[in-house]
C-alpha positions in Angstrom: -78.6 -197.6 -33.7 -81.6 -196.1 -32.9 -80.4 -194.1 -30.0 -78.0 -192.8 -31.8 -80.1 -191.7 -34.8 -82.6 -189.8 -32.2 -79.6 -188.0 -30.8 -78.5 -187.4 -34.5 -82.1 -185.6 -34.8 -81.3 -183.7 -31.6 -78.1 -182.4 -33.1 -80.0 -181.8 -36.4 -82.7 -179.7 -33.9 -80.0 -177.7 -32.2 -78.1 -177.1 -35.3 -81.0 -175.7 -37.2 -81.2 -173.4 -34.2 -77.8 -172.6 -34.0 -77.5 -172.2 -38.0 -79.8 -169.3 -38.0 -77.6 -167.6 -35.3 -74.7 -167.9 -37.2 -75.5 -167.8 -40.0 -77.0 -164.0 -38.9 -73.6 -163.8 -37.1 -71.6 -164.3 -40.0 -74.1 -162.0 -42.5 -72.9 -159.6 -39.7 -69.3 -159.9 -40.3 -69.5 -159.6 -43.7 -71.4 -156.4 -43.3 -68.5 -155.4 -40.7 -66.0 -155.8 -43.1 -67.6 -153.3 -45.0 -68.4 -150.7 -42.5 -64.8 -150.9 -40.6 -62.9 -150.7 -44.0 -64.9 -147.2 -44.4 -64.7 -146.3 -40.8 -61.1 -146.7 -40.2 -57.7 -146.4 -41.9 -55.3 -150.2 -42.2 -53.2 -148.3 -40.1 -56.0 -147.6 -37.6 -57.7 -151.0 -37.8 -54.5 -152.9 -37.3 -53.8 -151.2 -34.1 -57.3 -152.2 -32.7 -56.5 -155.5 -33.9 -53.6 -156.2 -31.8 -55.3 -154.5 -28.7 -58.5 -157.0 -29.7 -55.7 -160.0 -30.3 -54.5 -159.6 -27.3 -57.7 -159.5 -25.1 -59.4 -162.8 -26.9 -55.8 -164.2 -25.8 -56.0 -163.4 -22.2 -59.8 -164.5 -22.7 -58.8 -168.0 -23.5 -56.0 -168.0 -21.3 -57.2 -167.0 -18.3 -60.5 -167.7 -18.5 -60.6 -171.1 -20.6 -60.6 -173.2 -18.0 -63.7 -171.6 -16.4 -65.6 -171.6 -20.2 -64.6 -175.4 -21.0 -65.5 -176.8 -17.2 -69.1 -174.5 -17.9 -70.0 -176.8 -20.4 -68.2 -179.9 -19.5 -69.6 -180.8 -16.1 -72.9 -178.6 -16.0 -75.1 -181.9 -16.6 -73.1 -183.6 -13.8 -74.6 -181.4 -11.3 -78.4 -180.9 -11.4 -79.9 -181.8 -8.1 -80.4 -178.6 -6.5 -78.1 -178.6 -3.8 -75.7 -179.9 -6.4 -76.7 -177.3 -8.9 -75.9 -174.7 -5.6 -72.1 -175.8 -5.9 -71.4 -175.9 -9.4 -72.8 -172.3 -10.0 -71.4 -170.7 -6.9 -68.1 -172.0 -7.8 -68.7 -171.3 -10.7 -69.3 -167.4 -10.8 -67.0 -167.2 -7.3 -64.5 -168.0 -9.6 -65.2 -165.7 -12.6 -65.8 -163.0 -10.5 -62.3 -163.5 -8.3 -60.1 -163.8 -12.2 -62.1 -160.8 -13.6 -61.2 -158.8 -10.9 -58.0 -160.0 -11.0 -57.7 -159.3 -14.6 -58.8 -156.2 -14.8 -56.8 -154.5 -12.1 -53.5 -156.1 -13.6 -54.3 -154.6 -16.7 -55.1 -151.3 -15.5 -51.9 -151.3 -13.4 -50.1 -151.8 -16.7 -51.5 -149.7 -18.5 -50.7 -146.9 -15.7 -47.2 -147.5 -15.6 -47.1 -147.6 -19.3 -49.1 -144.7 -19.8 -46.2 -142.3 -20.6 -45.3 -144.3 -23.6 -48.5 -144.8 -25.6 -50.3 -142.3 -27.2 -53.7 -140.9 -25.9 -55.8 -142.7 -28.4 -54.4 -146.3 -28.2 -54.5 -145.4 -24.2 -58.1 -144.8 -24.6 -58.4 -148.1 -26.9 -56.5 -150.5 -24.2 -59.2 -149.0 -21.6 -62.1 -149.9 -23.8 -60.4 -153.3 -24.1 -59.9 -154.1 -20.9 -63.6 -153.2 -20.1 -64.7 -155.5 -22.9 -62.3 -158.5 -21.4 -64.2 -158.3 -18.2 -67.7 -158.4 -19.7 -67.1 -160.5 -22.5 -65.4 -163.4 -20.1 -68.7 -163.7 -18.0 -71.1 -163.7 -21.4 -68.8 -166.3 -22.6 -69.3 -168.2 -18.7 -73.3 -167.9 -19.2 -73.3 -168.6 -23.2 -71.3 -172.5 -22.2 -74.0 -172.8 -19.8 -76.5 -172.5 -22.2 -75.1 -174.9 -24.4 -74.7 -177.0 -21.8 -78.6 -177.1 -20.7 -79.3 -177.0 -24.8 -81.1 -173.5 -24.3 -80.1 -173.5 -28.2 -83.1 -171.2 -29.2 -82.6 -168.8 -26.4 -78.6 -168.6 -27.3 -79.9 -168.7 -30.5 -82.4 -165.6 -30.3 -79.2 -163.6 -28.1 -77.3 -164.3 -30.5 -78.7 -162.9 -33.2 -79.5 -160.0 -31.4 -76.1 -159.3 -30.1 -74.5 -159.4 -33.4 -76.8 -157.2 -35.1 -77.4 -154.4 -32.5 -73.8 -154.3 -31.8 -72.9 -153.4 -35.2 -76.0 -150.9 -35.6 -74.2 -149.1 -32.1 -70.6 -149.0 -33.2 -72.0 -147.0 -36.5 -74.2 -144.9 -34.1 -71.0 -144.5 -32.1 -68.5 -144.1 -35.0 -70.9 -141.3 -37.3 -73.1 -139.6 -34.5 -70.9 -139.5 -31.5 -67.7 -139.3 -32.9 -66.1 -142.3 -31.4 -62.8 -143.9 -33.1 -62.0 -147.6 -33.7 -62.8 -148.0 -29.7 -66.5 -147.9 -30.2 -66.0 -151.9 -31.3 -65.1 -152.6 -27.9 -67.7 -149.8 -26.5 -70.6 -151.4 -28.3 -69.6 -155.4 -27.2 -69.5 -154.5 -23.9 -72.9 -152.7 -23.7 -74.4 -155.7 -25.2 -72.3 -157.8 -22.9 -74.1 -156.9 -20.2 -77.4 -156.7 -21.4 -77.1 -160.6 -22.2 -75.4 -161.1 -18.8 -78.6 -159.8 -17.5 -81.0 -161.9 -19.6 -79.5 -165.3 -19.7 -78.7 -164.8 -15.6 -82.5 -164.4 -15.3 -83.3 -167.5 -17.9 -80.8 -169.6 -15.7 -81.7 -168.3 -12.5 -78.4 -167.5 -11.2 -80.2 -166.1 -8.0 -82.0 -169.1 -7.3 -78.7 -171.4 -7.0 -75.6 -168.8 -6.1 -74.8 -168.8 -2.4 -70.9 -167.7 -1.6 -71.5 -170.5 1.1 -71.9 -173.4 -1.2 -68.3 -172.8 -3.0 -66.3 -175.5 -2.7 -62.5 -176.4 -2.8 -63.2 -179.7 -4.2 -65.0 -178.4 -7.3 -62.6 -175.7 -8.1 -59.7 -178.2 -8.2 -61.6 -180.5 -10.5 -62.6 -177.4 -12.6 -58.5 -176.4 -12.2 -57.8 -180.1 -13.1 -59.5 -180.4 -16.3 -58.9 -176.7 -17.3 -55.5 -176.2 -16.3 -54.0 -178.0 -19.7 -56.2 -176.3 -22.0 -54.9 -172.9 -20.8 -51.9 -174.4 -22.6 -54.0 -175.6 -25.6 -55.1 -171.8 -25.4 -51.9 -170.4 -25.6 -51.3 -172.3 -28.3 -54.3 -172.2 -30.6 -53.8 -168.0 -30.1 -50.2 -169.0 -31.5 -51.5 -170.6 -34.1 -54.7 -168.1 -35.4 -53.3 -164.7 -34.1 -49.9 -164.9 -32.9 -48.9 -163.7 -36.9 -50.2 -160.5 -36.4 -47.6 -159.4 -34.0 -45.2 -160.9 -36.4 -46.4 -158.5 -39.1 -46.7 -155.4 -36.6 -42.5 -155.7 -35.6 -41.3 -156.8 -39.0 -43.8 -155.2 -41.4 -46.8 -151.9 -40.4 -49.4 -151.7 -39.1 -51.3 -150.9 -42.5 -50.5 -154.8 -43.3 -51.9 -155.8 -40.2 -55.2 -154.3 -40.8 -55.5 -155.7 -44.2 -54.5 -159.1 -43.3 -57.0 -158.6 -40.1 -59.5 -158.1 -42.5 -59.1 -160.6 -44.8 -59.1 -163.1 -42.3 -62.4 -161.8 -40.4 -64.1 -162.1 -43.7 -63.2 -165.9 -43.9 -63.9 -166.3 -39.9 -67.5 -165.5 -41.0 -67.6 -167.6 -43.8 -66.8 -170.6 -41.7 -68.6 -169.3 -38.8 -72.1 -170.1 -41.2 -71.2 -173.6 -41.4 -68.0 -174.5 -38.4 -69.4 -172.9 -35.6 -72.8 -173.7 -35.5 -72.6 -177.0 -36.2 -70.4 -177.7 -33.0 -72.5 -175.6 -31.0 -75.0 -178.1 -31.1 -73.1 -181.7 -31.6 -70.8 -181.0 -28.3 -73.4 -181.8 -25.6 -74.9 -184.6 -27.4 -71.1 -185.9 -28.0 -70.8 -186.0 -24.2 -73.9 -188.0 -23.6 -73.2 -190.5 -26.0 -70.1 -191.2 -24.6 -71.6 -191.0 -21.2 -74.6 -193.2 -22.4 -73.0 -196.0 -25.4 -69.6 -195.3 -24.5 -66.4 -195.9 -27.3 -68.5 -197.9 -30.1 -71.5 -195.7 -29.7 -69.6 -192.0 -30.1 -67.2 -193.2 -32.8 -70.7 -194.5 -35.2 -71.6 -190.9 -33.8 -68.6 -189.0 -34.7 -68.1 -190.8 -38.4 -71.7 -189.2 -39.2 -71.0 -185.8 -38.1 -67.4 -185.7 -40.0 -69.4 -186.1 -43.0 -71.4 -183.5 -42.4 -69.0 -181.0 -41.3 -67.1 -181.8 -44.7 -70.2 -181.7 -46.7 -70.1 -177.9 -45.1 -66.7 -176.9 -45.1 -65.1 -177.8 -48.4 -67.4 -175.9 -50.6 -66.6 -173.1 -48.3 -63.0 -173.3 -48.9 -63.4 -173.5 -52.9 -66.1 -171.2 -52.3 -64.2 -168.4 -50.9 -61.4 -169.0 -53.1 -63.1 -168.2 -56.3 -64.9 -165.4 -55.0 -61.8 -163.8 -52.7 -61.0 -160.9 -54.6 -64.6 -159.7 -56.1 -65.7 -160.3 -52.6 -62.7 -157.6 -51.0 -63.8 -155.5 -54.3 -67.5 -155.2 -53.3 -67.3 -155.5 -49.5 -63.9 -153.3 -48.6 -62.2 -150.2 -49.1 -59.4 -149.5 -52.2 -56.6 -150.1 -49.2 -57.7 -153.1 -47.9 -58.1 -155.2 -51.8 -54.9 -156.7 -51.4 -55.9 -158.6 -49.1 -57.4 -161.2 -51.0 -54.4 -163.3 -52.0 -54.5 -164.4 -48.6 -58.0 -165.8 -48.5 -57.7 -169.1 -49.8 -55.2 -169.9 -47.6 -57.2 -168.7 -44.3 -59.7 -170.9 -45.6 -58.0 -173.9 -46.1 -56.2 -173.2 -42.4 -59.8 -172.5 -40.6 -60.9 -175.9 -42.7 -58.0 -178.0 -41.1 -58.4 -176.3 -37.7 -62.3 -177.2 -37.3 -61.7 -180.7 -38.5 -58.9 -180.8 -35.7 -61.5 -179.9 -32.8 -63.3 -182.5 -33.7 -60.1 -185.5 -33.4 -59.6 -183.8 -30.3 -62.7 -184.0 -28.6 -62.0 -187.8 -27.7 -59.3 -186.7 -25.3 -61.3 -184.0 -23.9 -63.9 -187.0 -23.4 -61.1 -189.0 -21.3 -60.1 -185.8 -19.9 -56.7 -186.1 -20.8 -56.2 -183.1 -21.9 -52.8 -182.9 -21.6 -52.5 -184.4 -25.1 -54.0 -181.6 -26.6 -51.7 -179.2 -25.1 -48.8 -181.2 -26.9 -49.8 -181.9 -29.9 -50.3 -177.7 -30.0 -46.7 -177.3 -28.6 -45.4 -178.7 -31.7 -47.7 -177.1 -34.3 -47.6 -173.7 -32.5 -43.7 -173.9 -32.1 -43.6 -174.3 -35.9 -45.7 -171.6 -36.9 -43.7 -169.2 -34.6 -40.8 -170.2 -36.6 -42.2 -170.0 -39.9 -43.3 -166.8 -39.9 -40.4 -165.4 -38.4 -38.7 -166.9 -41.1 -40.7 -165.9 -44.0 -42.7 -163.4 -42.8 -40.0 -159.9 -43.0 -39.6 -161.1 -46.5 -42.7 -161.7 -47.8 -45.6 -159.7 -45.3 -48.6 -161.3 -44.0 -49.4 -163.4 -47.3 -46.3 -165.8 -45.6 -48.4 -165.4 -42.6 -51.4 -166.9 -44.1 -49.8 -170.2 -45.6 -47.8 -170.5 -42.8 -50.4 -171.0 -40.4 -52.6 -173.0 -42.9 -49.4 -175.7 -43.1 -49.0 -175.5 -39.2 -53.3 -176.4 -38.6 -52.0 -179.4 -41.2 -49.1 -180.5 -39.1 -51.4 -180.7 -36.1 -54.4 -182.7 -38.0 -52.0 -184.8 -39.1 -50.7 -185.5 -35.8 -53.8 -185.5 -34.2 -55.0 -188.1 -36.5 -51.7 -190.4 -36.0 -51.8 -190.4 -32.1 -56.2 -190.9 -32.1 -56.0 -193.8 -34.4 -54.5 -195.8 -31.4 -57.3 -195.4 -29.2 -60.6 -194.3 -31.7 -61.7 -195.2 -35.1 -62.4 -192.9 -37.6 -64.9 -193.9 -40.0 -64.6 -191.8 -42.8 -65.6 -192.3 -46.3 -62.9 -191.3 -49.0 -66.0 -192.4 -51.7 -68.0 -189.8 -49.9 -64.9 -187.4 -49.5 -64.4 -187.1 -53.4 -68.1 -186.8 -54.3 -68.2 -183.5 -51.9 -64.9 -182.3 -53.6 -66.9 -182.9 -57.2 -69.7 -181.1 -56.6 -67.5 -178.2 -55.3 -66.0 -178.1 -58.3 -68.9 -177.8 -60.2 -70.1 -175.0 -57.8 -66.7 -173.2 -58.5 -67.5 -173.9 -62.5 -70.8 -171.8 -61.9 -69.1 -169.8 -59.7 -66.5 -168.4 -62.0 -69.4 -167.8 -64.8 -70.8 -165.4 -62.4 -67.7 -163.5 -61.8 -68.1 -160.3 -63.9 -71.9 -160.0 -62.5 -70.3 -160.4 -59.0 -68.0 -157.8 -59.0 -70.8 -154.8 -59.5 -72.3 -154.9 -56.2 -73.1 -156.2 -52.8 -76.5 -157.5 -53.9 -74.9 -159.4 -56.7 -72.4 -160.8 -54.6 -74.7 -162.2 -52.3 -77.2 -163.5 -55.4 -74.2 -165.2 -56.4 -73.6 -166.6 -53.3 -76.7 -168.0 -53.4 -76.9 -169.3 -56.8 -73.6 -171.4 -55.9 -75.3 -173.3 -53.2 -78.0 -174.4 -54.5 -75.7 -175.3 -57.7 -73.6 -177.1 -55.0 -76.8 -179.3 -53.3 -77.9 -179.9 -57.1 -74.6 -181.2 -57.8 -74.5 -183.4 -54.4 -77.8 -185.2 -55.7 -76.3 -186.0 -58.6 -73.5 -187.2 -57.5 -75.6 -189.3 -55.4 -73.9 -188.2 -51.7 -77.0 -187.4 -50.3 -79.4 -190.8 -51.2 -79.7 -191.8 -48.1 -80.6 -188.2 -46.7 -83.2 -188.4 -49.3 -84.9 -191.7 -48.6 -84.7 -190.4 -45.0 -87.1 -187.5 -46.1 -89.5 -189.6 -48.3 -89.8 -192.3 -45.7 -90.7 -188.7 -42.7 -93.2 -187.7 -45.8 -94.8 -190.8 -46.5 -95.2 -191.7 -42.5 -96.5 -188.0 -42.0 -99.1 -188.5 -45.4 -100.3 -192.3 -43.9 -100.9 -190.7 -40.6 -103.0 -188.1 -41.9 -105.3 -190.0 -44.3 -106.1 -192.6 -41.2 -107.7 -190.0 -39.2 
């Protein structure tokens, strides 16, 4: 019990660290929502969204297995001549695929030349420039998870995501650039990281082309190769839509659906993404350390938080979905906010899914993740070819939030045979009342939140502290409490005994 407390305070350190990142991260996507709405036309921003679909797809697909064995088996390795492997394998490897990549692109993209237009040519260029850096920042960013660097990933972070969107304005108002300078900017900064979190690793120090080996690249082939498939079909699931709209509906509704869902992507990212950042690492060596009993206590604590996070989100960004498109976007792009509950209550299922999942990627058996997607992927595509030429990309949205059910639900089903879940319906519908108290403030503020962005955001911040108030209350957070006096009273004996 004890070990597994002190690695809950490890998560806790990581997360706070990780937190800030995103929650900068996120602040930045809400900002971006606002200056792309008045940068670009829907029609403009949905074509850069299918060009920027389509390279986070070949991202996961062709480079997953390289980001997921980065993490995965970084702590196996740290002798030094064992360290001298796993990175020249490693970066052998992303080097080889993003050459690779690259060059199949551009030979595409030459033979189709004649057939696009000169500024979705120059778009697709940017792109594929982006893909290339972007995969090996991704590479370097796993491997600082990995070592739990989480205040250096941290600092980049935040510094990535706010000088990137500084440069594409720069780029967009001063220089003239057009909805390329997204993929412009990322890649600068790309490469600036590359060079910073090389040094902090010291890549030098442990790359030698004559320490590759075969053995290690089929292991890293081994446990990758099925979550290329559970790639493919987690882009099916959060993107695939968009292509769906661009051949039955415009492009116009592509934008406005693409921004309504980065404004949710955001909102999650605050409270999803970080936490995950951190727990990953510390899930791996509790499994390694306390094996099966150890990692499931582990795992039941963590659910709880992640739902104590993630359902006021959802009711969150339901009550506030169309002042917050008011405020934040362009006239064009308000409709939009129909669809943001739905995103929401999709991204909600989705991260609780990762989580479910993560014991198969413990007994690398990945293979069950890959068809568990199949099924839940297969059914979105049909879905929203179904519903979405009649009813545009609002069918797209509860579409894919019923298809992330579908594979929760199944998920759940097939881990119950091997893992228990220990999760709390008392706790469950305490976090759902106190939501619903936030959304009862919430909705009071409405009128005020519609006049600005500043009021938006005060409001923002008046619903979460209503929220933690409420979770008091209600009593869900006792034992967190007691857990704070117990660190005060320690901290207040040890002083007055010096």
């Amino acid at each position: 019990m004890a070990n597994i407390n002190q690695m809950l305070k490890n998560v806790a350190k990581d997360t706070v660290y990780y937190t800030a990142a995103k929650v900068v991260a996120g602040l930045m996507g809400i900002l971006s929502v606002k200056l792309f709405t008045s940068l670009f036309a829907p029609d403009v921003f949905g074509d850069y969204s299918i060009v920027s679909t389509t390279v986070n797809m070949l991202l996961m697909i062709v480079f997953g297995w390289l980001f997921h064995s980065a993490i995965r088996f970084s702590q196996e390795y740290q002798a030094v001549e064992e360290k001298k492997k796993f990175y020249s394998t490693l970066f052998l490897c992303s080097a080889a695929v993003t050459f690779i990549t690259i060059f199949m692109a551009l030979l595409l993209l030459f033979f189709f030349q004649n057939s696009i237009d000169k500024g979705l040519t120059i778009l697709i260029l940017s792109g594929i420039l982006f893909l290339g850096t972007q995969s090996n920042a991704l590479v370097l960013f796993n491997l600082l998870r990995a070592e739990r660097m989480s205040l250096l990933y941290s600092l980049l972070t935040i510094g990535y995501s706010i000088l990137k969107l500084v440069s594409i304005y720069i780029m967009a108002t001063v220089m003239h650039f057009g909805v390329d300078s997204i993929f412009w900017s990322g890649a600068l900064f790309d490469l600036i990281v590359i060079i910073l979190m090389a040094y902090k690793l010291r890549i030098w120090k442990y790359f030698d082309k004559n320490s590759f080996t075969s053995r290690l690249f089929r292991r890293f082939l081994a446990y990758g190769s099925p979550l290329i498939g559970v790639s493919v079909t987690t882009w099916i699931l959060s993107a695939s839509d968009k292509y769906v709209i661009k051949i039955y509906r415009t492009s116009a509704e592509v934008g406005i659906y693409s921004i309504s869902y980065s404004l949710v992507a955001a909102g999650f990212t605050l409270v999803n993404t970080s936490l995950m950042l951190g727990l990953y690492p510390i899930i791996l060596k509790t499994w390694k350390e306390h094996g099966k009993k150890g990692t499931e206590e582990l795992m039941g604590k963590i659910l709880r938080y992640y739902l104590i996070m993630t359902i006021p989100a959802f009711v969150g960004l339901s009550v506030l979905a169309r002042p917050a498109l008011t405020v934040l976007a362009s006239r064009d792009y308000i409709s939009g906010y129909t669809v943001i509950p739905w995103v929401a209550l999709g991204l909600l299922f989705q991260g609780l899914t990762e989580y479910v999942t993560k014991i198969w990627e413990l007994q690398e058996k990945t293979k069950t993740i890959f068809y568990l997607m199949i099924a839940a992927a297969t059914v979105n595509i049909l879905l929203n070819i179904v519903m979405v030429p009649y009813y545009g990309f609002y069918a797209a949205a509860i579409t894919t939030a019923f298809s992330y059910l579908l594979y929760l639900a199944l998920a759940l089903g097939l881990s119950y045979k091997i893992f228990t879940w220990k999760i709390s319906f008392k706790s469950m519908g305490r976090i759902a009342a106190a939501s619903l108290i936030m959304a009862a403030a919430l909705r009071t503020l409405l009128e005020l939140i519609h006049r600005s962005t500043i009021h938006l955001i005060l409001g923002i911040i008046c619903g979460v502290m209503v929220y933690f108030m409420a979770l008091i209350i209600v009593g869900e957070l006792k034992d967190e409490i007691i857990q704070i006096q117990r660190v005060l009273k320690r901290r207040r004996n040890d002083y007055e005994n010096r």
